[in-house]
N, C-alpha and C positions, 0 to 999 in steps of 0.2 A: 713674099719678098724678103731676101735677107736684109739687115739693116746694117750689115756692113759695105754693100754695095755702095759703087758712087752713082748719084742720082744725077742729072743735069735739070735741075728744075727750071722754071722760069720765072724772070724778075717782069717786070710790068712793062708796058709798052708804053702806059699815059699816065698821067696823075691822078686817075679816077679808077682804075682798074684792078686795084686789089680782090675784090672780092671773086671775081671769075679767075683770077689768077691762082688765088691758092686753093681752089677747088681744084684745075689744072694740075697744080700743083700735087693733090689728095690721090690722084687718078694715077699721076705719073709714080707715085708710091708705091700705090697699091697695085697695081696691073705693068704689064707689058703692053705695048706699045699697041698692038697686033690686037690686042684683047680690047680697045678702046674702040666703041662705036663712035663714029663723025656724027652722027646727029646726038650723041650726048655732049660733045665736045660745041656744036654748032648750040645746042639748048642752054648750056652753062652761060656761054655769052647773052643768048636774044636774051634770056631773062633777068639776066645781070645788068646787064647796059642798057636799059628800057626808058632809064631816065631823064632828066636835062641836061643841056651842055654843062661839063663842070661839076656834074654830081655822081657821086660814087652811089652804092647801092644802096636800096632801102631796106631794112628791117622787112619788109612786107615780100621786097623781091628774095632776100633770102630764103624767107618763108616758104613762098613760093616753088622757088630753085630745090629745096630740102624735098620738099613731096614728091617733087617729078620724078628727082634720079631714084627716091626710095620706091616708087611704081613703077618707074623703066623696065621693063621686060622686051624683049625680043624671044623669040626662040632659036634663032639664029646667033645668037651670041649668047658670050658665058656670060656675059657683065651683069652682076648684082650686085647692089652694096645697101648695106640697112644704115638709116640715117638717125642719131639723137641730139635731136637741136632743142636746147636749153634756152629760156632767156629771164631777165630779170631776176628775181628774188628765188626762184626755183631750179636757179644754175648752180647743179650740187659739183665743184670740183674736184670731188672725193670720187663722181666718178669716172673721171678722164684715168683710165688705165692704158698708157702705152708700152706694156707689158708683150701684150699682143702683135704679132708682125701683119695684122691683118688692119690694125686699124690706127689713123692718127686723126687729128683735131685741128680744127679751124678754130680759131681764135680772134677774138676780136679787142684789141687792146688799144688804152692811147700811145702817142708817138708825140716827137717834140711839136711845139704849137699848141697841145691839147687836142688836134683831131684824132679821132678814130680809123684804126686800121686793120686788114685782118691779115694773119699771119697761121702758116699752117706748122703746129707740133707732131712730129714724129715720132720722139722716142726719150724717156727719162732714163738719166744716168744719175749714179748719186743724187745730189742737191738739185742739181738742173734737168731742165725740158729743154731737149735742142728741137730747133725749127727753122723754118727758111722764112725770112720777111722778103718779099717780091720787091721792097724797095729800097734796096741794100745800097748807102751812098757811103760810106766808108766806115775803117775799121775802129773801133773805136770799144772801151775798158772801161764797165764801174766797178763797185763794189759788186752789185747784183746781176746783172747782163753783159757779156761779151758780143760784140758784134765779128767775126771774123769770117772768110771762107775757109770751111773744113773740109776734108778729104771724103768727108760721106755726103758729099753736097749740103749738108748743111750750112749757114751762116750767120747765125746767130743762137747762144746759152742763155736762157736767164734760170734762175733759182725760183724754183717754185713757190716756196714760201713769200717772195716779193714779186712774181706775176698775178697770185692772185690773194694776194693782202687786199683789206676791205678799207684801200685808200683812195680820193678820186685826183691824185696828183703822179706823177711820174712816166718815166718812157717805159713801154712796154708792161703795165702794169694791165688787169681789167677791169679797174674801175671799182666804185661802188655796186653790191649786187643788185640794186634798180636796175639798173645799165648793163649787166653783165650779159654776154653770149657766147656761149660757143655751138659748136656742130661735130658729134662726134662723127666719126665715116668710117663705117667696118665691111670689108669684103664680103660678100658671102657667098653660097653657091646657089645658083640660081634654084627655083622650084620647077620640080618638071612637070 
């Protein structure tokens, strides 16, 4: 995919639903619309919303979710994609290369209040990783992160040196590395 394209991603339908969203999100990136199998699109959700009312995903369901689509085969479809999910103290940030038009990154960061959210990165420009946060309520300016909608469906900048500083306070940051995750997601082409 070029990464000049305008993407129409999706923002979230509920307050718990980030996490199936920017995997959603990851698909609508990486592939054509045509090229997305309904039972991987129907699998992101069962296994993402499995929880309580009012609870967003677990660690465990991510987990989870990462394996399947990385084993998803059909023979009938091109859809492969290889999955590298990081967590805790072994989340090397050095290697999210979004160099590649093949792959971008789920993220898992805080947001105001201190809860956790995940937010999907596409592509670094100078300083900053732009990405879509599914729960985009307005436009808003720091030093560090830009929240805006931009012309390549993006909606939110932040600078990478302050996404992933080894602080456990601020919006869009990811935390301490105890707490850290992300999930890289690269196309690939299927094996025959």
């Amino acid at each position: 995919m070029n990464k000049k394209n305008q993407f129409e991603f999706r923002p979230q339908i509920a307050g718990y639903d980030c996490a199936p969203t920017a995997f959603i999100n990851a698909l609508i990136y990486l592939f054509k619309r045509e090229e997305i199998p309904i039972d991987v699109v129907q699998g992101i959700y069962k296994i993402t919303l499995n929880g309580g009312l009012y609870h967003g995903s677990s660690e465990k369901d991510i987990a989870k979710l990462s394996k399947w689509l990385k084993d998803y085969r059909r023979k009938d479809w091109s859809f492969a994609v290889d999955i590298d999910r990081q967590v805790g103290r072994i989340a090397n940030f050095d290697k999210i290369d979004l160099e590649d038009e093949n792959v971008c990154c789920i993220l898992h960061v805080k947001i105001a209040g201190g809860y956790w959210h995940y937010i999907t990165a596409f592509y670094e420009k100078g300083d900053y990783i732009y990405c879509y946060d599914p729960y985009f309520e307005e436009e808003k300016e720091t030093r560090n992160w830009r929240s805006k909608k931009m012309r390549n469906g993006c909606n939110l900048k932040v600078k990478r040196e302050y996404l992933f500083a080894e602080k456990d306070s601020g919006v869009y940051r990811t935390g301490l590395s105890k707490n850290r995750e992300f999930i890289l997601i690269k196309r690939i082409k299927p094996a025959k």
